[in-house]
C-alpha positions in Angstrom: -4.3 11.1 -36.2 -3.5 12.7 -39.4 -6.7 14.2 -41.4 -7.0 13.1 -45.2 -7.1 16.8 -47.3 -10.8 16.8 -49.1 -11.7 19.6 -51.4 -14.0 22.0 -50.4 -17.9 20.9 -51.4 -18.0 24.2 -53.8 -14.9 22.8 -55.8 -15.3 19.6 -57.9 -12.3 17.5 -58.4 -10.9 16.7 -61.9 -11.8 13.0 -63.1 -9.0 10.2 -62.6 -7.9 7.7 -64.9 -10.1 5.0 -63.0 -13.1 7.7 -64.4 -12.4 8.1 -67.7 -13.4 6.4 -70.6 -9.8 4.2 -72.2 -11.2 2.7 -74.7 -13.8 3.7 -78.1 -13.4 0.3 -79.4 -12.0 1.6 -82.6 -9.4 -0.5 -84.8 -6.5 1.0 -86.1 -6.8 1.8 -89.9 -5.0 -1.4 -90.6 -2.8 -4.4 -89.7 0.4 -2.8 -90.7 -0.6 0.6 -88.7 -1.1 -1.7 -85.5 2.1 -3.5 -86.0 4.1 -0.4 -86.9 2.9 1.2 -83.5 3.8 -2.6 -82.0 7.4 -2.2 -83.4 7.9 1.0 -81.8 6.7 0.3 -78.7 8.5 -3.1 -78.2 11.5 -1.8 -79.5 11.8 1.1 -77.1 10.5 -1.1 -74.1 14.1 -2.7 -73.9 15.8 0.8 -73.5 13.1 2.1 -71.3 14.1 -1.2 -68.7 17.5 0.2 -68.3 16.2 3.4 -67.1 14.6 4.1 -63.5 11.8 5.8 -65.0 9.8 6.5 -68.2 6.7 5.1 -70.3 5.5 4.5 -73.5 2.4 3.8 -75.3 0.0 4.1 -78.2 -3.5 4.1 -79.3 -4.7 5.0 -75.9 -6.7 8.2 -74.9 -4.4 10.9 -73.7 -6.1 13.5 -71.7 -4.9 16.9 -71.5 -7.7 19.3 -70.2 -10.9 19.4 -68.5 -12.9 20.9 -72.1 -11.5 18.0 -73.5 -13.5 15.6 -71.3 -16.4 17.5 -71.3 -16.5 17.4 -75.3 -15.5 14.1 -75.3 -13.0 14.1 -77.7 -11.1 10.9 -76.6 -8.6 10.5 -79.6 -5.4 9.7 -78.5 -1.6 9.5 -80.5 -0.9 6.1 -82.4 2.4 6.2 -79.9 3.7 8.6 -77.0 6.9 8.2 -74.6 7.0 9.9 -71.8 9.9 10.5 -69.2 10.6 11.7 -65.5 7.0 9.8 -64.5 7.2 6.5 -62.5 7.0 2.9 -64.5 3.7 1.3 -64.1 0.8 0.2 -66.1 -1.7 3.5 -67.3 -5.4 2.9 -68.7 -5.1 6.2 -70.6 -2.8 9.2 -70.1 -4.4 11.9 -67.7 -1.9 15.0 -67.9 -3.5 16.6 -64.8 -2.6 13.2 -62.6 0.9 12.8 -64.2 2.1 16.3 -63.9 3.2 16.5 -67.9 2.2 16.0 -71.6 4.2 13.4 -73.2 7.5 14.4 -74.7 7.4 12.7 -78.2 4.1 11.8 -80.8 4.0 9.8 -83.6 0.8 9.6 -85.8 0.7 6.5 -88.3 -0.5 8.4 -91.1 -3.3 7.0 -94.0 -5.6 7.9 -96.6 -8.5 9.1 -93.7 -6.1 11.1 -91.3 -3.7 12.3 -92.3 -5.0 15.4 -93.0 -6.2 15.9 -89.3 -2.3 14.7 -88.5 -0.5 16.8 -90.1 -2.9 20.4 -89.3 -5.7 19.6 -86.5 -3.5 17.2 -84.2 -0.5 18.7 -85.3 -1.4 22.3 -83.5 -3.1 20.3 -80.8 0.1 18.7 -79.8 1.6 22.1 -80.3 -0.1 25.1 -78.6 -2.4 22.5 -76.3 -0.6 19.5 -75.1 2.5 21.3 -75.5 4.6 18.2 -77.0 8.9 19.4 -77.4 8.9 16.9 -80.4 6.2 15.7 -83.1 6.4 12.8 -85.4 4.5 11.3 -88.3 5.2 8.3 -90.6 3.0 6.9 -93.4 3.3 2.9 -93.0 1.9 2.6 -96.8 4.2 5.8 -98.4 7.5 5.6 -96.3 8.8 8.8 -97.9 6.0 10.7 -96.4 7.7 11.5 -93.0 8.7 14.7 -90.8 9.8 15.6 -87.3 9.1 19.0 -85.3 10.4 20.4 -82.3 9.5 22.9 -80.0 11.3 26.0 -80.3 9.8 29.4 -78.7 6.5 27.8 -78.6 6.4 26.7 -82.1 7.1 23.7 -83.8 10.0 23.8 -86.4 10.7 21.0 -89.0 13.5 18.6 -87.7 15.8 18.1 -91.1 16.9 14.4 -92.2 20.5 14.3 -91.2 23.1 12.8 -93.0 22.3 9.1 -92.0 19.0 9.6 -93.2 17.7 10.0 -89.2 15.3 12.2 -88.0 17.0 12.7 -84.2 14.7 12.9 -81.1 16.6 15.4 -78.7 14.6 14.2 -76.6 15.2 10.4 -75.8 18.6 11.1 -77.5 17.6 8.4 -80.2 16.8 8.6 -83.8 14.2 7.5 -86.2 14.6 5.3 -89.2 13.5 4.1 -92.5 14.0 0.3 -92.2 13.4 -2.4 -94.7 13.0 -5.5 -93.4 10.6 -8.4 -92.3 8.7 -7.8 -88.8 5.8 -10.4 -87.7 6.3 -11.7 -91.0 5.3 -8.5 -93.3 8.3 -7.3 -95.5 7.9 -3.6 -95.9 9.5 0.0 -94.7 9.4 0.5 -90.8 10.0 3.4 -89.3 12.5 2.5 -86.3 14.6 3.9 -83.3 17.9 3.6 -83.1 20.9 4.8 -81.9 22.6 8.1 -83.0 25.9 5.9 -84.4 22.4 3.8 -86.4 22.5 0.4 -84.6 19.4 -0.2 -84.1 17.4 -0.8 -80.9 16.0 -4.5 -80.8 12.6 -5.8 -79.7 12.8 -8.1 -77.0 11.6 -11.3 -79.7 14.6 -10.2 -81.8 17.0 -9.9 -78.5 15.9 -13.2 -77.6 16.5 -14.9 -81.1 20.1 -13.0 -81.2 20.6 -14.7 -78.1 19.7 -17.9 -79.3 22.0 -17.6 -82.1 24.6 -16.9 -80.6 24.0 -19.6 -77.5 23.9 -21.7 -81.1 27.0 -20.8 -82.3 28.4 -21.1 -79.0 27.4 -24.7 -79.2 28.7 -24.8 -82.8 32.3 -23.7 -81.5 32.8 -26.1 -78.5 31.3 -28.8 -81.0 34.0 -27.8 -83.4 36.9 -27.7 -80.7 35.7 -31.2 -79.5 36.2 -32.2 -82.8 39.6 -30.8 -83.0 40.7 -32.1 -80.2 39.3 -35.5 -81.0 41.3 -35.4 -84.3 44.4 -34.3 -82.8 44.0 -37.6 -80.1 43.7 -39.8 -82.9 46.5 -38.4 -84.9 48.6 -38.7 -82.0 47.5 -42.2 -81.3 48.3 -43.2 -84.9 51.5 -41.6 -84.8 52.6 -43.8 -81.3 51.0 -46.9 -83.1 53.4 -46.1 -86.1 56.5 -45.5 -83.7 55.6 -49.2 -81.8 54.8 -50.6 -85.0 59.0 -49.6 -86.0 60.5 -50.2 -82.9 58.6 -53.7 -83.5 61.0 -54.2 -86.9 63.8 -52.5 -85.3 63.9 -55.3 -82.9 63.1 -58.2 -85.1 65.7 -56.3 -87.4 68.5 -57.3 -84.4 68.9 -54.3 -82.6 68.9 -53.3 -79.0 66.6 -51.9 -77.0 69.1 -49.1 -76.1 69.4 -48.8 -79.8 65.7 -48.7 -80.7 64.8 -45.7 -77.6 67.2 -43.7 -79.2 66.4 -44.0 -82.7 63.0 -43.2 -81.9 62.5 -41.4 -79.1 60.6 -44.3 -76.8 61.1 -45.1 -73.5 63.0 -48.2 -73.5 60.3 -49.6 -70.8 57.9 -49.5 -73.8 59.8 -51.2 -76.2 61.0 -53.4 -73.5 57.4 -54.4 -73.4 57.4 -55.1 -77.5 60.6 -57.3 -77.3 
C-alpha cells in the first residue's frame, strides 16, 4: 500500500487556501468601482470558456509569500487573470498552491488609493509578485490610465496605440475606453476587446444579442409569410379576373376553344363557367 508523503515534524507546512483568511469584509470604494471590476470580469468570463484553462478574479486576497501572512497584509488587486492553472472556483489566490503569480493587475483607482496603486502596489506587483503586465484605470477620471510590462525585471509603460488600446501581450487582448450604459450607469468603462477593437461581450449582453437577433429572425419569416400571403392573394385576384372574362367572353358568343386561347385557361375551367 502506497504511503502518503508527510513533512518532517521539524518543517512546518505553508498554510492553504482552506487556512487563510478570504475575506476583510471591506467594500469597494464605490458602486461604480464594484461594477467596473464586474464588467471586466464578466466580460472576460465568456473568452476564458473557450479555453481549457485559465481564471479570473477581483477583490479577493492574493497571497504571494509566507511574510505576507505573517504580517497580515491581506489586500488583494481589484481584478487578476491568471493562465496555464486549472478552472475551478478559488477562495483567495495562494501563489505557493498554484505554482504562479497572476499574469495581469488592474487596480480601480480613487481619491484614497491611488497613491498606494500607482507606487506601493505598483513595485509589489513588480519586484514581489512578479506580475508580466500591470494595469490601472480611474472609474471617476477615465483619462487617468497606464499599462506596464515586464521587461528585464522592470516594469516599462505600455504606450496607447493607434486605436487608442493599451494591448495585454499577455491574453493577446486590449483595453478600452468605452462609453456606454452598463447595469444601467452611463459613464467611461474601461473594457477588453479584441486587437481588430470588437469588443468582448458579457454573457447578459451575449444573451440580449441573441435575443435580438432570435427577434429579427421572427421579424423576417413574419415578413416572408406576409409576402407570400400577398403574392397568394394577388394571384387569386388575378384567376378571379381571368374567370370573371372568360365569363363575358362566353356570354359575348364565343367558344370555349376561343376563350382558352385568348386567355390562357384550360378549357375544362371555362367549360365549367359555360
Amino acid at each position: 500500500m502506497t504511503q502518503t508523503p508527510t513533512a518532517p515534524e521539524n518543517i512546518t507546512l505553508p498554510p492553504t487556501q482552506e487556512e487563510l483568511p478570504y475575506d476583510d469584509g471591506t467594500p469597494m470604494e464605490s458602486q461604480r468601482h464594484k461594477l467596473q471590476m464586474d464588467l471586466l470580469i464578466d466580460a472576460l468570463q465568456p473568452w476564458l470558456e473557450q479555453r481549457n484553462d485559465g481564471y479570473v478574479g477581483g477583490n479577493m486576497f492574493v497571497y504571494y509569500s509566507l511574510a505576507q501572512v505573517k504580517n497580515k497584509d491581506f489586500k488583494g488587486p481589484d481584478f487578476f487573470v491568471v493562465l496555464g492553472v486549472p478552472k475551478g472556483e478559488r477562495k483567495s489566490w495562494v501563489v505557493w498552491e498554484e505554482g504562479k503569480a497572476p499574469d495581469v493587475v488592474i487596480e480601480l483607482l480613487s481619491d484614497s488609493t491611488a497613491a498606494a496603486d500607482k507606487n506601493e502596489k505598483k513595485l509589489i506587483y513588480q519586484n514581489q509578485m512578479r506580475v508580466p503586465e500591470y494595469f490601472w484605470y480611474d472609474p471617476f477620471n477615465p483619462g487617468d490610465w497606464a499599462g506596464f510590462s515586464m521587461q528585464n525585471s522592470i516594469y516599462q509603460p505600455i504606450p496607447v496605440n493607434s486605436q487608442n488600446q493599451l494591448v495585454s501581450q499577455s491574453l493577446g487582448l486590449a483595453l478600452q475606453r468605452w462609453q456606454g450604459s452598463y447595469k444601467g450607469i452611463e459613464a467611461t468603462w474601461l473594457r477588453w476587446e479584441t486587437l481588430e477593437g470588437e469588443l468582448l461581450a458579457t454573457a447578459d449582453e451575449i444573451a440580449q444579442q441573441e435575443s435580438q437577433r432570435a427577434e429579427q429572425e421572427r421579424q423576417r419569416a413574419e415578413q416572408e409569410h406576409q409576402r407570400a400571403e400577398q403574392e397568394h392573394q394577388r394571384a387569386n385576384m388575378i384567376e378571379q379576373q381571368l374567370l370573371q372574362t372568360a365569363r363575358n367572353l362566353l356570354q359575348s358568343g364565343m367558344t370555349v376553344e376561343q376563350v382558352a386561347k385568348l386567355t390562357g385557361l384550360a378549357e375544362s375551367a371555362i367549360a365549367d363557367l359555360a
